[in-house]
N, C-alpha and C positions, 0 to 999 in steps of 0.2 A: 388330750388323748382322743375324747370325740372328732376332735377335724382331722387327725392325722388317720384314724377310721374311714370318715368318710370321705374323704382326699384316697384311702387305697382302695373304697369301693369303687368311683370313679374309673382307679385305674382298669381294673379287672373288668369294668363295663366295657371303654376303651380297645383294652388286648383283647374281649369275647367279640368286640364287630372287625376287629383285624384279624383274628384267627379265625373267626368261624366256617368261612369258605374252604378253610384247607381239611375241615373233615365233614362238611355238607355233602360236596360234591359227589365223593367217590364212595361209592356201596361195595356191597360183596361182588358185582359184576366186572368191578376192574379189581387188577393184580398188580400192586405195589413190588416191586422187586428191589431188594434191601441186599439182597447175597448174588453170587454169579459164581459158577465156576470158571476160573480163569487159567488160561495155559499160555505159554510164552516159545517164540520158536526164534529162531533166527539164524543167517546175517538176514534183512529184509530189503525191500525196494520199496520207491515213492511210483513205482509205473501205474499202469493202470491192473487194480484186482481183477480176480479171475470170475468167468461170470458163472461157476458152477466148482465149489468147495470139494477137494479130493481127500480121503483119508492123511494120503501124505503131507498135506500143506499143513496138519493140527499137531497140536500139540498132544504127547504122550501121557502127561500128567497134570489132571482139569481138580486142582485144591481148592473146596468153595471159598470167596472171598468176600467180605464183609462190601456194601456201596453205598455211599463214595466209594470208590476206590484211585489211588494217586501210585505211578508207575515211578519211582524213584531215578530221582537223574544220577547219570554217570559221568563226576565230573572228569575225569582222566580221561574220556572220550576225545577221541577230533572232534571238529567243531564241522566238517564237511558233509557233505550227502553220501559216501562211500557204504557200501554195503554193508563191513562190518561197526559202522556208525548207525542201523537201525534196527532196532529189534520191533518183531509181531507178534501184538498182544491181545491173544484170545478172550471172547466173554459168551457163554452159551447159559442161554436162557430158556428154559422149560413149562412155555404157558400150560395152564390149566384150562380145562372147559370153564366156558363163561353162561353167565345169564342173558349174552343179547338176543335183542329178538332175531327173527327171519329176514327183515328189511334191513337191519343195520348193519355197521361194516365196523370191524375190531380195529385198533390204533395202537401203535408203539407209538409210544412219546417219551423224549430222551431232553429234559431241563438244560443239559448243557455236558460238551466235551471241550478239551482242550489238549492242545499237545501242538509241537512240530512235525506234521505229519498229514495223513489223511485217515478217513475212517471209511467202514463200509458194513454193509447190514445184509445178512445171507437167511430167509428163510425155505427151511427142509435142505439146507445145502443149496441153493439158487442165487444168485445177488438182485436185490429186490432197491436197493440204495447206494450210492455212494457220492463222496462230497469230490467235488470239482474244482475246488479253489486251489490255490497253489500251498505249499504244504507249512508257510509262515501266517496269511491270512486266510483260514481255511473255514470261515466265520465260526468261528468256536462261540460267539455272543449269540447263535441262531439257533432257538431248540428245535429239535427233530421231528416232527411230524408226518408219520408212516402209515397208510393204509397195510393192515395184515394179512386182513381177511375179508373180502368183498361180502354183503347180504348173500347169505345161503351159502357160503362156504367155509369147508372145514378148518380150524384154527390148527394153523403148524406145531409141528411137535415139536420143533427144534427153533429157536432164534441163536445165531451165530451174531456176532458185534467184532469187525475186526478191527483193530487202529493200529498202524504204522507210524515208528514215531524214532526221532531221533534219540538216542541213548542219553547226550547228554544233554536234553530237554526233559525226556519225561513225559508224561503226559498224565492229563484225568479223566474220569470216566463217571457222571453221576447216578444217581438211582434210575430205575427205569421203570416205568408206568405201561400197563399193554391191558387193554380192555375196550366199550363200546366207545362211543364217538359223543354218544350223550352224556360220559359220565367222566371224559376224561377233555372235553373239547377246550370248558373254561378252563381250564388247569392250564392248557397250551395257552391260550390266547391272554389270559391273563402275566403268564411267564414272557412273553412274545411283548407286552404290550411294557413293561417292567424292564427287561432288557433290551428292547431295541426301539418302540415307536415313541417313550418319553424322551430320550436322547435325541431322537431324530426332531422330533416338534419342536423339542426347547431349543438345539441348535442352530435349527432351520428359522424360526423366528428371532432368536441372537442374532444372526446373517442378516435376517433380513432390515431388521432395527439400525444393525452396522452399517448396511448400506443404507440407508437414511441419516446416520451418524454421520456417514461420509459426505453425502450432499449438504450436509451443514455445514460442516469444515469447509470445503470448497468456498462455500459464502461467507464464511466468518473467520477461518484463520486461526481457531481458538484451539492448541491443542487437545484438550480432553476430548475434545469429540474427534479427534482423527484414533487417540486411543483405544476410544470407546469401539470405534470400527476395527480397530486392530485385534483386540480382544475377540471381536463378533467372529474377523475369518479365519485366527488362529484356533479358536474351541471350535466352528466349523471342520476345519482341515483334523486337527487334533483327531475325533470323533469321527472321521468320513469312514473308518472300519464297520462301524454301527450302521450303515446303510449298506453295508456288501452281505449277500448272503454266502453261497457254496459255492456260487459264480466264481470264472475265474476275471482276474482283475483286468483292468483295461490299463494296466500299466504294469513295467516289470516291477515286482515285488521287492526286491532290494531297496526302488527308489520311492516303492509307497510306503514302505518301513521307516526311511530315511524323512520322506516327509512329514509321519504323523509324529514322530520321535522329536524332530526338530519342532513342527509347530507346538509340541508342550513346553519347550522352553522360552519359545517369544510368548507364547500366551500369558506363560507366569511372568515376564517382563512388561504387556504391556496391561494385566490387568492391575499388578504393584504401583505401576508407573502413572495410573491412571488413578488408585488410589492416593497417589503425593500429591498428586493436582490437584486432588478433591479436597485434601488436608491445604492448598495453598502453599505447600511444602519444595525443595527439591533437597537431591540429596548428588549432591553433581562428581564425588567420586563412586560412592559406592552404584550410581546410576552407569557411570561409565566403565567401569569394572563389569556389570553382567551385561552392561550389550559386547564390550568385548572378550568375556567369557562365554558368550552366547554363540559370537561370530568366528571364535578359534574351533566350536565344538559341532556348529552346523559344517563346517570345513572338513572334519576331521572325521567327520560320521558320514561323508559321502560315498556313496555305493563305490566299490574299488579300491578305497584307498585300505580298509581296514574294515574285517566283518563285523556287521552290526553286532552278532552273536555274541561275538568274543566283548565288546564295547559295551552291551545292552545293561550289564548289571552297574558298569562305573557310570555308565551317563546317568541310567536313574537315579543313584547315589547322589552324584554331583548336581544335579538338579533337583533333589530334596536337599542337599544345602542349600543351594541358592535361593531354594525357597523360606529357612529357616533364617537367612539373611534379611530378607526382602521382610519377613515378617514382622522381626524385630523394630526394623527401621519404619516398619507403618506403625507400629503399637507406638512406639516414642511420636511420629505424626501425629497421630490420634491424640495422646497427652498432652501434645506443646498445641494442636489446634482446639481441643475442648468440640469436640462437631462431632453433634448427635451420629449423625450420616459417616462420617469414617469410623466410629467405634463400631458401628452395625456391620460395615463391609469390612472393618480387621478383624471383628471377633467371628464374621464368616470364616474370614481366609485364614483365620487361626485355627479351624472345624477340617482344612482341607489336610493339614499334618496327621492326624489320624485316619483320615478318608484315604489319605494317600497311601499309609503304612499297610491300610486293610488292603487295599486294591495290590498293593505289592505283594504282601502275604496270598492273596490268592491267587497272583499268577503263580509265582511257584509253589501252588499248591501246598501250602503251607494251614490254610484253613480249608472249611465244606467249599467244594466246586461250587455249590448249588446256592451260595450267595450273590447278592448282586454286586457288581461293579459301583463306587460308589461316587467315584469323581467324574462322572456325568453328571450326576446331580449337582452336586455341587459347582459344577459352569452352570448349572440353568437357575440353581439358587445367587450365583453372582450375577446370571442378566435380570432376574426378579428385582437383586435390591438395585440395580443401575435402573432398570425402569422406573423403580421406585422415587429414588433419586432423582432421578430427570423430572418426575411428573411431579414431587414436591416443587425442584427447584421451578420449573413451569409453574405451579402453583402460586408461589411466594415471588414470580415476576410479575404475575398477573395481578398479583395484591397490590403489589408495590407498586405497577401500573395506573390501575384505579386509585388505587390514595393519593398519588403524583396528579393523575387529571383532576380529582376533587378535588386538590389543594390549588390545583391551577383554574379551575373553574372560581373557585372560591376569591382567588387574586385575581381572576378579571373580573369578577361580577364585584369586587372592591375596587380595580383599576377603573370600570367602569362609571360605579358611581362619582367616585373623584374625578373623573373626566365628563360626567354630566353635571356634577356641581361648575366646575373649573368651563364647560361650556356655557352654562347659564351666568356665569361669573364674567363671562366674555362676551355673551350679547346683551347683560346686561352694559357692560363698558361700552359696547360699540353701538347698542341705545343710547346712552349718554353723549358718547361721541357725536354720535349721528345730531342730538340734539344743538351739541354746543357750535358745530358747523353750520345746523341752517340758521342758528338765532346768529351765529357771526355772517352770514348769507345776509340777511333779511336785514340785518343790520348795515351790511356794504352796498344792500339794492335801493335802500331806504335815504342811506346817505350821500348814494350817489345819483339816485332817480327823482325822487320826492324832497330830499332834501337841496338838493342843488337847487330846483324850481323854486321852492320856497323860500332861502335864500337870495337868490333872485328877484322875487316879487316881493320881501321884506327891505332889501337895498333897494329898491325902483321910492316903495313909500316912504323910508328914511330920508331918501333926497333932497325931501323938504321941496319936489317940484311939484308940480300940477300931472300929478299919473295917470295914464291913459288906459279906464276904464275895462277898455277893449281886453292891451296887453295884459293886464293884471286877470281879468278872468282867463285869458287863454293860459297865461302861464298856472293859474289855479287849476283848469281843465287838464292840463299836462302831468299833473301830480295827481288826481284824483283817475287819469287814465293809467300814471305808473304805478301805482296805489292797487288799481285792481288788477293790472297783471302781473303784478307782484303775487298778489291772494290765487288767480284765476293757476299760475305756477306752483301752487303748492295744491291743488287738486289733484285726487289720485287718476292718472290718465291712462293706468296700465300701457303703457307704452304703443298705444295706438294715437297716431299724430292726427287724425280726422277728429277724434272728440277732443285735442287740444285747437284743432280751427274753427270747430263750431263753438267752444267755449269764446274765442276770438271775436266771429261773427258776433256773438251777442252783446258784447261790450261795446263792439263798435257801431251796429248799424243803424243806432239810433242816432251818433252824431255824423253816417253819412247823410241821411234822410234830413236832417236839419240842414246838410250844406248841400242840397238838391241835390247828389250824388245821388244813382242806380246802382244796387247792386246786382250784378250777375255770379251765380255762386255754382260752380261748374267743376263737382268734384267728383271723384271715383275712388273709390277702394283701394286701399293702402294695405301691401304688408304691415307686420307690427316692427317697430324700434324698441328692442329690447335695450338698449342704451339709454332712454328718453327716461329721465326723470326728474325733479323738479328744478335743478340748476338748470340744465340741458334745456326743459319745457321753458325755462323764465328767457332765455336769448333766442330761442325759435320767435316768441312771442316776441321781444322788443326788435327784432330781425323788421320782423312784418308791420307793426307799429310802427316803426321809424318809415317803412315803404307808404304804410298808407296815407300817415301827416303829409309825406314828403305830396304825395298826392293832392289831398284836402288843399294844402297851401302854395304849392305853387304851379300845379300842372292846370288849373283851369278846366278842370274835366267834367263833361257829365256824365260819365256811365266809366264803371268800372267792373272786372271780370276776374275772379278768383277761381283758378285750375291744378287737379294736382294730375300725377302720372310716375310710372316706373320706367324708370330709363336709366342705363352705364352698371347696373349694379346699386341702386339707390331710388332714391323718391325724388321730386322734385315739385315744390308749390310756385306756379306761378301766379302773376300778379299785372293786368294789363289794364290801362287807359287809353282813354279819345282827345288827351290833352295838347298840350300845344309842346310837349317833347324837350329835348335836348339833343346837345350833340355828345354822343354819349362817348364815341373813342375820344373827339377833341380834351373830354371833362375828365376821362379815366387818366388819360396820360398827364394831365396836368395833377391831378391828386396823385399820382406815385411819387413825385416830385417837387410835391407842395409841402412844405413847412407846416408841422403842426401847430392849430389855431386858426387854419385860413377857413374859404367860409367852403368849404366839400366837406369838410372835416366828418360829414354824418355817413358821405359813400366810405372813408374809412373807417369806421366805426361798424358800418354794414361787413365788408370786408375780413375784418378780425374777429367780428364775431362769430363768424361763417368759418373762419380758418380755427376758431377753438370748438365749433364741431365738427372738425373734419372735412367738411362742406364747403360748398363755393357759390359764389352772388354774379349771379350777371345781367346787361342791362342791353337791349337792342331796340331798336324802331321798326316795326312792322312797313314792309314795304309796298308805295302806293296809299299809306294810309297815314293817319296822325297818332299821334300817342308812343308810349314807352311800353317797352313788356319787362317784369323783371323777375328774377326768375331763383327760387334758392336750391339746394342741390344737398340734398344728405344721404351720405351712405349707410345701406341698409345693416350691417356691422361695422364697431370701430375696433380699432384696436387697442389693447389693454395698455394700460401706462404702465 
């Protein structure tokens, strides 16, 4: 019993800060008008009023009447503009002296009228007011705001309130407010800001969100969002009444009727339609039924074909069914999807059955005039929860987003390491590689350099003859020369070919100096040979080796001269004596054509070696002088096998 207590104190806090304003405001200085005498005349006209009230135009008998006040429709009426189709309904009001001061200025202010017709406001018999709009949108949604009495002037005896109105419309008439401007100003603007600028904001912003909705669609294709815009400029259009005041319209009136009439029924199509998509649902006859029940009724409700008037009470009807359809079939969606997010927007658009019944009760004045309208809100509570919606579903991509990249961070920083295992896994393999190639290297330079020589000089002393001293150490020196540039070939030369010929020179020049040979060593500056490496350095070396013996042993030379140089795209090391020469084309052409085993056999061996780097050997006579120049040629890139 205590929470149900203090759950109704609550309430009653609640209803005191929502009510409090409606009796703060207004003191003994303003005059609430609850009663009005009213008189009735007619046949009447939609012309324009007259701008000074004659005895004759009033009525004979002014019976005070209760306000609200609601003018009862005439349904046997024609449904035309014809004269005896309007009657003119008086309302004469009798301000009292007020409290304002001297500077301030007295106000009528009128909550809300309606009817088909126009109104118009006479004070002392003068017309001081009247509404301009055309007599169907005549902004009946726009309360009245009237100066009465200027600072320092006397307040009228008399307010006259005239409305013209079709017999069989009717019309209403609410209480009426007439005091200072400080005590009745919030009460307008508050009224004002209630019926017309929260409609206009939430609309204007649905529009505007739609047309963003729409540039989605454009790039994605995805229906709900071309709905989502549909909805935006249907409740736009629906609603465009709410931004006309007493203005006359910028269109004829039939066809602006026609249009907000028509936009309630696509809008209840495409916000249902919009709700099936959200469900993941479709509903493919009863969906094709209200667009072609939509499209016989936008047809049929065209200005000329048939009055809207006579039409206005079946189409509403008909389109509160279609909406009690639509309804049904999202609540069954909402069931069979289980989603948070459609039960929120069907048990909205379940709220709009009742919102709509009340909005119809008060156009025909069936309830207080002085209610609001209620299915404006209700479009701006459907773009609330769609924002809502959107900015979850935004939310819940962007989750799913990030988890997605973390899970994919997570599988390559795992792809990763198995790929740096799986690479270490493979340089070590091609360390090993690399190894078991130069021990088979070092094993085929060995067997075929050091070991061939030795072999040789073991079969010379096996012979069981008298061996010649000489040969046996030469051929030992031969092997102790391939021996070391074997080794001097597996120093790392970083691919600069000068620290592979200075490595050269040192091996050799001590056994030129022993065979009185000079050296001249006449070198320059080499690009590097990124290709040069220890296979590559071992036949540069035995290239040059095999030039220089050839020298030692049979040129008879004293001075020899080691040159290098860039030329063709490549390096080139030459190699020159003062010996007693050859004839080098006679000797070239004879080893192309010489049988392997003859005794050149070493210019082809020069040759091949030279052709498996790429490179070429050649052999000329300097001319007017003695000796041979010979010369090797490597290009400064090779090409990949």
């Amino acid at each position: 019993m205590a929470f149900w207590t203090a759950k109704s104190q609550w309430h009653r806090l609640v209803l005191l800060l929502l009510v409090w304003p409606l009796w703060v405001g207004a003191g003994e200085a303003a005059t609430h008008f609850v009663t009005a005498e009213v008189g009735s005349v007619g046949p009447g006209t939609f012309g324009r009023p007259p701008p000074r009230v004659t005895p004759a135009d009033l009525p004979t008998a002014w019976p005070t009447q209760p306000l609200p006040r609601v003018t009862a429709r005439h349904v046997a009426q024609s449904v035309g503009e014809a004269s005896d189709n309007i009657i003119t309904t008086w309302y004469r009001l009798r301000p009292t002296a007020t409290t304002a001061a001297p500077d301030e200025t007295v106000y009528l202010y009128l909550p809300r009228w309606q009817t088909i017709g126009q109104l118009a406001v006479y004070k002392d018999g003068e017309l001081v007011w009247r509404s301009r709009g055309g007599p169907i949108w005549n902004g009946f949604n726009h309360p009245v705001w009237l100066p009465l009495a200027e600072a320092g002037e006397a307040m009228p005896q008399e307010v006259l309130v005239r409305m013209d109105s079709l017999k069989s419309a009717g019309g209403a008439l609410s209480s009426v407010w007439i005091g200072p401007e400080r005590e009745l100003r919030w009460r307008y603007a508050a009224r004002r800001i209630l019926q017309i600028t929260l409609t206009q904001v939430g609309t204007s912003a649905f529009l505007i969100v739609g047309l963003f909705s729409f540039g989605v669609w454009l790039r994605r294709r995805e229906v709900p969002y071309a709905l989502f815009s549909a909805a935006a400029l249907f409740s736009w259009l629906r609603n465009l009444h709410f931004y006309l005041g007493d203005e006359p319209l910028p269109m004829p009136e039939p066809w602006f009727g026609w249009m907000t009439v028509s936009a309630l029924g696509w809008l209840v199509i495409s916000v249902y339609f919009f709700n099936y998509r959200l469900h993941q649902q479709k509903f493919p006859r009863l969906e094709r039924g209200m667009v072609g029940f939509m499209l016989l009724l936008t047809v049929l409700t065209l200005p000329g074909l048939v009055p809207l008037g006579t039409l206005a009470t079946w189409v509403n009807l008909l389109l509160f069914g279609m909406m009690l359809v639509a309804t049904v079939a999202m609540l069954l969606a909402s069931w069979r999807s289980r989603s948070r997010e459609g039960w929120a927007i069907s048990l909205w658009n379940v709220l709009n059955i009742p919102m709509g019944i009340h909005d119809a009760l008060l156009q025909s004045y069936a309830i207080n005039i002085e209610n609001l309208y209620l299915m404006p809100y209700s479009v701006a509570g459907t773009f609330f929860l769609f924002l809502a919606i959107l900015l979850n579903r935004y939310t819940h991509a962007r989750n799913e987003a990030e988890t997605s990249n973390a899970r994919l961070e997570m599988r390559l920083a795992q792809q990763e390491q198995e790929l740096q295992a799986s690479h270490h896994k493979l340089r070590e393999a091609e360390h090993q590689q690399m190894l078991i190639e130069e021990r088979q290297r070092l094993m085929r330079d060995m067997h075929d350099g050091i070991g061939t020589s030795l072999m040789t000089a073991l079969s010379v002393v096996e012979a069981k003859k008298t061996p010649d001293d000489q040969a046996v150490a030469t051929m030992l020196r031969d092997c102790v020369d391939d021996l070391k540039l074997t080794i001097d070939s597996l120093e790392p030369v970083d691919a600069d070919l000068l620290l592979l010929l200075a490595a050269l020179r040192f091996r050799l020049e001590p056994r030129f100096r022993q065979t009185g040979l000079t050296l001249h060593w006449q070198v320059e500056d080499l690009p590097r040979l990124e290709w040069l490496e220890p296979n590559s350095a071992l036949q540069v070396l035995r290239i040059l080796q095999e030039v220089f013996t050839n020298v030692i042993k049979h040129a008879r030379a004293s001075q020899i001269r080691v040159s290098t140089g860039v030329r063709d795209g490549g390096v080139y090391v030459a190699v020159e004596d003062d010996g007693r020469g050859f004839a080098v084309n006679e000797t070239l052409a004879r080893v192309t054509t010489q049988a392997p085993g003859g005794k050149s056999r070493g210019l082809l061996n020069l040759i091949h070696r030279a052709s498996m780097l790429d490179g070429k050997v050649s052999w000329s006579t300097p001319e007017g002088a003695h000796g041979t120049r010979f010369e090797l040629w490597l290009p400064l890139t090779r090409p990949k096998a």
